[in-house]
Chimera marker file (.cmm) of the C-alpha trace (Angstrom):
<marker_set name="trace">
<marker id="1" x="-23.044" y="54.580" z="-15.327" r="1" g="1" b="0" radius="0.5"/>
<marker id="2" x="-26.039" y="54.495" z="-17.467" r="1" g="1" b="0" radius="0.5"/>
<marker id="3" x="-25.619" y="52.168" z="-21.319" r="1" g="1" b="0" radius="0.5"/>
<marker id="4" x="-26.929" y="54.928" z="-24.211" r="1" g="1" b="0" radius="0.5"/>
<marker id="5" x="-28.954" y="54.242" z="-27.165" r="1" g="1" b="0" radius="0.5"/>
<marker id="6" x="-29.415" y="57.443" z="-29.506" r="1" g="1" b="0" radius="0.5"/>
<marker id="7" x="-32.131" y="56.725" z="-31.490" r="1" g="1" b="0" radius="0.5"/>
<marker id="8" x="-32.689" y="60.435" z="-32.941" r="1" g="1" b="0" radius="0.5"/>
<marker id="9" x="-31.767" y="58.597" z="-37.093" r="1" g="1" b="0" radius="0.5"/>
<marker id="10" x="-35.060" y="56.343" z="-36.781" r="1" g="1" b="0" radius="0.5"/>
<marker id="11" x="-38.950" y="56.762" z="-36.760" r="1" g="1" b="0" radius="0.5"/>
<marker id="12" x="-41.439" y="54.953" z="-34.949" r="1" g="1" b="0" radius="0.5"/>
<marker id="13" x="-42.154" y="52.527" z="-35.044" r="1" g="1" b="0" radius="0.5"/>
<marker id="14" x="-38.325" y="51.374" z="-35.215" r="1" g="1" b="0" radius="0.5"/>
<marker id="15" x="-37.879" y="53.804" z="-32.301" r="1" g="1" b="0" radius="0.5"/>
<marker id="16" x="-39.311" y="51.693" z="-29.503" r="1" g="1" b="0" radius="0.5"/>
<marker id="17" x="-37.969" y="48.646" z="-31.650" r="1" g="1" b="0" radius="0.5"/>
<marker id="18" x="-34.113" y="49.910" z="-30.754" r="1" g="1" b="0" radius="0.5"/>
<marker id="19" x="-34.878" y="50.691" z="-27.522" r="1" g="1" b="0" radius="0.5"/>
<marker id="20" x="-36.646" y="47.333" z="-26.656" r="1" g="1" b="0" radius="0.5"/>
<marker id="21" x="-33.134" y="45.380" z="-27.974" r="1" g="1" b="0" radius="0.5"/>
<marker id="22" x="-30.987" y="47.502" z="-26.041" r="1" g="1" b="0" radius="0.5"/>
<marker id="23" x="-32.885" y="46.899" z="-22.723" r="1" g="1" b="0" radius="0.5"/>
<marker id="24" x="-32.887" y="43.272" z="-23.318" r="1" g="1" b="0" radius="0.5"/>
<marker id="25" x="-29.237" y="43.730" z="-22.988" r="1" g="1" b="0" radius="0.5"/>
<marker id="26" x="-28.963" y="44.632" z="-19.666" r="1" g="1" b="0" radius="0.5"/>
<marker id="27" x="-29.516" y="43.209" z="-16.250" r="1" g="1" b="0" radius="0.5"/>
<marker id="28" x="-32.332" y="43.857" z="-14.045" r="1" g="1" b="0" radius="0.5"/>
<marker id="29" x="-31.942" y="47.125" z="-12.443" r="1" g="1" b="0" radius="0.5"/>
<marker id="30" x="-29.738" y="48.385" z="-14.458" r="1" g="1" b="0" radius="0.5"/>
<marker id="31" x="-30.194" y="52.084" z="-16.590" r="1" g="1" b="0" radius="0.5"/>
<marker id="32" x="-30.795" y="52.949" z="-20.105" r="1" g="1" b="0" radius="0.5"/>
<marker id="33" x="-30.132" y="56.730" z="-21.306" r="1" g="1" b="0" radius="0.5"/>
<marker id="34" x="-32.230" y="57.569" z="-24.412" r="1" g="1" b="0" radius="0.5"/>
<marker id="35" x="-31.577" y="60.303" z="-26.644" r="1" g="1" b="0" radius="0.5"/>
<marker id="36" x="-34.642" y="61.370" z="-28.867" r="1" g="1" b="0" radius="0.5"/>
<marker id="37" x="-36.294" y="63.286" z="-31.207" r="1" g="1" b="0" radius="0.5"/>
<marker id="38" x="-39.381" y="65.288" z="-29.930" r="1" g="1" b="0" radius="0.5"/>
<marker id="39" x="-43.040" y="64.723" z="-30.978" r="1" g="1" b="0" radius="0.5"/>
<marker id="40" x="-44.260" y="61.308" z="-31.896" r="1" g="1" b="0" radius="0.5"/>
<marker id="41" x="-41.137" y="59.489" z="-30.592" r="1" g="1" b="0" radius="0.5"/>
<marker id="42" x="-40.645" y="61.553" z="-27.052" r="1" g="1" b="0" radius="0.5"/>
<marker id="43" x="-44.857" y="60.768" z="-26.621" r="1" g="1" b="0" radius="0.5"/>
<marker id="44" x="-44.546" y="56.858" z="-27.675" r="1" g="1" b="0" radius="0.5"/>
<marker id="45" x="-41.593" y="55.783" z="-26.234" r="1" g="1" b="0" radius="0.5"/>
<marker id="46" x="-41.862" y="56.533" z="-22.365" r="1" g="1" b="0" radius="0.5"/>
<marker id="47" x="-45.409" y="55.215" z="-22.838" r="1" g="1" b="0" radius="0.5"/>
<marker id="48" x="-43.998" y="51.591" z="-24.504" r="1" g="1" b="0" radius="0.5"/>
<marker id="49" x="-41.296" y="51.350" z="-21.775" r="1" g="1" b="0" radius="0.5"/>
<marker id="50" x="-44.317" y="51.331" z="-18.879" r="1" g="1" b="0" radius="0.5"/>
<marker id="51" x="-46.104" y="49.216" z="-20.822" r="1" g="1" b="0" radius="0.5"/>
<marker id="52" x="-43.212" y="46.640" z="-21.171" r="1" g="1" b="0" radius="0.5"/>
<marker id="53" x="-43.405" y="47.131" z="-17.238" r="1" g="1" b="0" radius="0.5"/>
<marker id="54" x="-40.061" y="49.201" z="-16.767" r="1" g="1" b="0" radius="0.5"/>
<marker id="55" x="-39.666" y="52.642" z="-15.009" r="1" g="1" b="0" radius="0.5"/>
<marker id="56" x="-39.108" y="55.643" z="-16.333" r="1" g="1" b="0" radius="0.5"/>
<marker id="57" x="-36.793" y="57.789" z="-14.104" r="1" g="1" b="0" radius="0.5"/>
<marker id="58" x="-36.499" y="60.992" z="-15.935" r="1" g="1" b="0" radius="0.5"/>
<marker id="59" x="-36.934" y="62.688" z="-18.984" r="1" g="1" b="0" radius="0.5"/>
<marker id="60" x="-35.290" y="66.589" z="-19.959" r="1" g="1" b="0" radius="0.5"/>
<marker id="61" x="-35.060" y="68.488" z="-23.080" r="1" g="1" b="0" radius="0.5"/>
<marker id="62" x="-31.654" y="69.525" z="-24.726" r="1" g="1" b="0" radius="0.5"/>
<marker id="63" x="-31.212" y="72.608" z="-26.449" r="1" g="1" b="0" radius="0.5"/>
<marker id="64" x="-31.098" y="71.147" z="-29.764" r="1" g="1" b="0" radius="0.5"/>
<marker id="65" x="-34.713" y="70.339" z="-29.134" r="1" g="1" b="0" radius="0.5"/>
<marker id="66" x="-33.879" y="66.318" z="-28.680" r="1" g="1" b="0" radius="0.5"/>
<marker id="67" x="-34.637" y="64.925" z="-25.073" r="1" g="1" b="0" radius="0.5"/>
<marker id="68" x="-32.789" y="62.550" z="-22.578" r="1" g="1" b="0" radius="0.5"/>
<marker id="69" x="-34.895" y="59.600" z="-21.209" r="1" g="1" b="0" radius="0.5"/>
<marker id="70" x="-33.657" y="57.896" z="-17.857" r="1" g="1" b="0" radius="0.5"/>
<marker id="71" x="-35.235" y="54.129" z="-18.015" r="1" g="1" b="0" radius="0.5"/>
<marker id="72" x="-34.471" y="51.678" z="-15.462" r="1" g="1" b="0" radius="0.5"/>
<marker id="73" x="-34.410" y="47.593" z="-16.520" r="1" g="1" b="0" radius="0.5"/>
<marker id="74" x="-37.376" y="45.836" z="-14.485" r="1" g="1" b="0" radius="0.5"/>
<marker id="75" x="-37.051" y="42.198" z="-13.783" r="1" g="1" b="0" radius="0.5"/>
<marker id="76" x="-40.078" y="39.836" z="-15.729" r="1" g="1" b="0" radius="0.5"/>
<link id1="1" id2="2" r="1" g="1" b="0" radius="0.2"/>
<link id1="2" id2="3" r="1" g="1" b="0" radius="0.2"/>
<link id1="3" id2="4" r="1" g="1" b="0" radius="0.2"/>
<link id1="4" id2="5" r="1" g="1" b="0" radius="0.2"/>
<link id1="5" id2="6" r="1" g="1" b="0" radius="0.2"/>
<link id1="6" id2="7" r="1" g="1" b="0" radius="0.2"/>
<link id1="7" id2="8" r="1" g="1" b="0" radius="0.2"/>
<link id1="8" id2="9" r="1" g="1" b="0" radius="0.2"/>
<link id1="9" id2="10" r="1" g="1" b="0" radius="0.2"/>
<link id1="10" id2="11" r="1" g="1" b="0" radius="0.2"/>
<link id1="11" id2="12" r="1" g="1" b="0" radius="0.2"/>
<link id1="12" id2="13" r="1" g="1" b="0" radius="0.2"/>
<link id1="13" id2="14" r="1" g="1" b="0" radius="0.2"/>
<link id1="14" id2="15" r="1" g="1" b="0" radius="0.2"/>
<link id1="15" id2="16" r="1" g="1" b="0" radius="0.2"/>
<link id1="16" id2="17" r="1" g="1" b="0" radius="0.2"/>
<link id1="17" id2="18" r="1" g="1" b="0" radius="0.2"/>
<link id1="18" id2="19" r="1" g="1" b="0" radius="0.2"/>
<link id1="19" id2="20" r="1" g="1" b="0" radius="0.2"/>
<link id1="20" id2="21" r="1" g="1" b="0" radius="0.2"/>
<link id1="21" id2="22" r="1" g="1" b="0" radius="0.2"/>
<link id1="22" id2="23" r="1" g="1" b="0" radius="0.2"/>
<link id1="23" id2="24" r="1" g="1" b="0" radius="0.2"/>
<link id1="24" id2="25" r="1" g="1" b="0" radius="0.2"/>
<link id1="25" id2="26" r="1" g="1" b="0" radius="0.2"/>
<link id1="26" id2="27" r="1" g="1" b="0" radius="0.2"/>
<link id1="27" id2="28" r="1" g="1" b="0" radius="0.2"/>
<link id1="28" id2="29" r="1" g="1" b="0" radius="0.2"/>
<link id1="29" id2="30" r="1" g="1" b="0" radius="0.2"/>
<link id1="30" id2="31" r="1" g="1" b="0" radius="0.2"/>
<link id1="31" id2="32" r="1" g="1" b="0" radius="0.2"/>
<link id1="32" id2="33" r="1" g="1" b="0" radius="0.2"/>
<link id1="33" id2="34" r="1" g="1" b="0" radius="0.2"/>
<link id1="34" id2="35" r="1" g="1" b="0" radius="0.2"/>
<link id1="35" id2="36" r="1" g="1" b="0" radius="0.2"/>
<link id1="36" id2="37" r="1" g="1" b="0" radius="0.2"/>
<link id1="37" id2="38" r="1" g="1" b="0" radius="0.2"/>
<link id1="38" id2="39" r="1" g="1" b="0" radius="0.2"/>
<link id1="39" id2="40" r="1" g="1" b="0" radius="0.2"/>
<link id1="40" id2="41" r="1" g="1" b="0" radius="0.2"/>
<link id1="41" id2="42" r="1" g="1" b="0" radius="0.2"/>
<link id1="42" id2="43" r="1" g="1" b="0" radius="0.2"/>
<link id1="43" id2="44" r="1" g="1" b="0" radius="0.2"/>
<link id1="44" id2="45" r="1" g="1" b="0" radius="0.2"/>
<link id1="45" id2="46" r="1" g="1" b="0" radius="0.2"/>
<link id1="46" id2="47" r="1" g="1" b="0" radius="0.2"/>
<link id1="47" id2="48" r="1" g="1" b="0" radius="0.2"/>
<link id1="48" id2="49" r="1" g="1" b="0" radius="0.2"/>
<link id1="49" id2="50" r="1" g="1" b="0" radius="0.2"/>
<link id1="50" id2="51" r="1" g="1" b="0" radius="0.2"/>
<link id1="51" id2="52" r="1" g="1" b="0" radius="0.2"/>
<link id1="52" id2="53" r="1" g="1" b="0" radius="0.2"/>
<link id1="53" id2="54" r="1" g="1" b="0" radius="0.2"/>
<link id1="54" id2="55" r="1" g="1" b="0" radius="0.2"/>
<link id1="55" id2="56" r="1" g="1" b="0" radius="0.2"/>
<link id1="56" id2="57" r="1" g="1" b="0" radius="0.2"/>
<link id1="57" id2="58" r="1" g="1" b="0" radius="0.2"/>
<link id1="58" id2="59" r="1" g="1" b="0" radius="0.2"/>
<link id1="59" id2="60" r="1" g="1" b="0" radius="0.2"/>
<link id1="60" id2="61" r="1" g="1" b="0" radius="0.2"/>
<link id1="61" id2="62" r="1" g="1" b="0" radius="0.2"/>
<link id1="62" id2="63" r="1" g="1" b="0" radius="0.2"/>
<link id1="63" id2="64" r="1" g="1" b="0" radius="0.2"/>
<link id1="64" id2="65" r="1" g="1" b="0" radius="0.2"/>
<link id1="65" id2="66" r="1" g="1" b="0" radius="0.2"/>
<link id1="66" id2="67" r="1" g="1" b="0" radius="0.2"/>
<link id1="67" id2="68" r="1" g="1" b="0" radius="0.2"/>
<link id1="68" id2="69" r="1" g="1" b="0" radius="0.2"/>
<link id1="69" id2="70" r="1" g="1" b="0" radius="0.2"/>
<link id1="70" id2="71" r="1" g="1" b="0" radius="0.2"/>
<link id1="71" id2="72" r="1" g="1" b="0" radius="0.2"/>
<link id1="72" id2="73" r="1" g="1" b="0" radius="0.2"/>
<link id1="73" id2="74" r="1" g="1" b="0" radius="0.2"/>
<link id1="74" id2="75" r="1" g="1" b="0" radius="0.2"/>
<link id1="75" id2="76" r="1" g="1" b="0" radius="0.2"/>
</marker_set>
């Protein structure tokens, strides 16, 4: 099972900052599900997590208007 991270109490950039600590947490190949807010974060964060060279498996809206990101842990 996927670790969580809800990150829908912070702005960015502390967004991707939570994120980044929680990853660094788990193994390679393990999975990260991310709840956040739309706008700003929902564009930045996917976009960091490539950068930093993991994947991003999947990303849905809830009906509160947050969204679920999938990320999977890349090995350096």
């Amino acid at each position: 099972m996927a670790e969580f991270v809800d990150i829908t109490d912070v702005v960015c950039p502390v967004t991707f900052v939570k994120v980044k600590v929680a990853l660094e947490e788990l193994d390679d190949g393990q999975e990260l599900q991310i709840r956040l807010n739309g706008g700003e974060p929902v564009q930045n964060v996917p976009r960091s997590i490539k950068e930093e060279g993991h994947q991003v498996l999947k990303l849905t809206q809830n009906e509160d208007g947050t969204y679920n990101l999938l990320v999977r842990k890349e090995g350096d």
